[in-house]
C-alpha positions in Angstrom: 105.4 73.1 109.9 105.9 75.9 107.7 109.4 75.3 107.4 108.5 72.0 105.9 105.8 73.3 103.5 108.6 75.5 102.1 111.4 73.2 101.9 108.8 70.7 100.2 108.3 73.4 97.5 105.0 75.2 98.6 104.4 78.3 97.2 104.4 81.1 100.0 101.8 83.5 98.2 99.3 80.5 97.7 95.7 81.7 99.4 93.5 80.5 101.1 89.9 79.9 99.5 89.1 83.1 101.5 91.7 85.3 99.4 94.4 85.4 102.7 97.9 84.5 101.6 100.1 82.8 104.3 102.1 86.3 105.1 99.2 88.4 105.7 98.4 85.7 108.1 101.2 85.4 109.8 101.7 89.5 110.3 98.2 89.5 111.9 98.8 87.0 114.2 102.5 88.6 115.2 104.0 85.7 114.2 107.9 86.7 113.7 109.7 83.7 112.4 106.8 82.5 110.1 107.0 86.5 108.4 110.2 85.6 108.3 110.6 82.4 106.6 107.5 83.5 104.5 109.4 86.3 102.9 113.3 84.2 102.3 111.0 81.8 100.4 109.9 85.0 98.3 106.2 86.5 99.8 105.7 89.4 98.0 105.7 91.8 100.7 103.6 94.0 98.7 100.4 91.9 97.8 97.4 93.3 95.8 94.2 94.3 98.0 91.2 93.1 97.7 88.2 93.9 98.7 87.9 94.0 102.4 91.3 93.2 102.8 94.8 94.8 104.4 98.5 94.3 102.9 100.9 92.1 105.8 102.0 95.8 106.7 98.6 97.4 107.8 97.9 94.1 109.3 101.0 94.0 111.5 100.4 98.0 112.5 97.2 97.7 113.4 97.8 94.8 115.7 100.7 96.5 116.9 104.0 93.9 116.2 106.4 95.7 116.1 109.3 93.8 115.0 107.4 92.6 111.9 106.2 96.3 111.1 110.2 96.6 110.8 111.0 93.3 108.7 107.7 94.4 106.6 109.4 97.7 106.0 113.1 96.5 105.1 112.1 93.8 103.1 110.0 97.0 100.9 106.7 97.1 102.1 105.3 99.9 100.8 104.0 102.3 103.4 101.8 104.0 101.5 99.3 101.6 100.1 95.9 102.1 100.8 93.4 99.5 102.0 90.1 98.8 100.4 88.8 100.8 103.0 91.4 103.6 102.2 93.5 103.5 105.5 97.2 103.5 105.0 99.1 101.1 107.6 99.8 104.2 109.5 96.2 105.1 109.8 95.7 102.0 111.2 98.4 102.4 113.9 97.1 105.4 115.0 93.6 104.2 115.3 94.6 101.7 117.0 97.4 103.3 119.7 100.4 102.1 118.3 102.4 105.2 118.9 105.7 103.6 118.0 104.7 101.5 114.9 102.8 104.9 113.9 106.4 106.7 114.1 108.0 103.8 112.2 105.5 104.8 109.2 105.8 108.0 109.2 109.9 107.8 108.7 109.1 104.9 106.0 106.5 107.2 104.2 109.3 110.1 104.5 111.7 108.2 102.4 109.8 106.7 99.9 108.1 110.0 99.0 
C-alpha cells in the first residue's frame, strides 16, 4: 500500500492530524521495507520535534530494531538530537536494554562530533 501512495505521488513527510509523519511511524513499529521506501521517496530522516515527540531514530532505538537504527544512521540521522523530553536516541536505548543499538550510537555520535 505504501508503495502505491508513493508511486501515485504522495508526499512521504505528510502527518498525520496528530503531528506523526509516515517514517516516524514506520521506525516505531520496526517496519524495515516501509523505512525504506519512506526514505528513496525522500523522508527527511532528520524531522523537527515537537512537543512530546521522538525523531524515526529515537523511535527505532528505543523499540529496539535494529536494522532500521542502521538505515536511520547511513541515510544521516543525526544521533545527537534531543527529544522534547531531552533524551538522545541513545538514552533511549539504554533505558530501554538495547545494548547493541546503544553501541551503534555511541560509534555514530563519535563520528559526527
Amino acid at each position: 500500500m505504501v508503495q502505491l501512495l508513493l508511486a501515485a505521488g504522495a508526499d512521504p513527510n505528510l502527518a498525520s492530524a496528530d503531528g506523526y509523519a509516515p517514517l516516524l511511524s514506520a521506525s516505531y513499529f520496526g517496519q524495515d521495507a516501509i523505512v525504506g521506501d519512506l526514505i528513496a521517496a525522500g523522508a527527511d530522516v532528520n524531522p523537527p520535534v515537537y512537543e512530546r515527540q521522538w525523531t524515526p531514530l529515537q523511535a527505532a532505538a528505543s523499540r529496539g530494531h535494529v536494522r532500521i537504527v542502521a538505515r536511520l544512521l547511513a541515510d544521516g540521522a543525526d544521533p545527537l538530537v534531543h527529544s522534547s523530553a531531552g533524551h538522545t536516541a541513545r538514552d533511549l536505548a539504554r533505558s530501554s536494554g538495547h545494548a547493541e543499538i546503544e553501541s551503534l550510537l555511541v560509534r555514530a555520535e563519535q563520528q559526527r562530533r
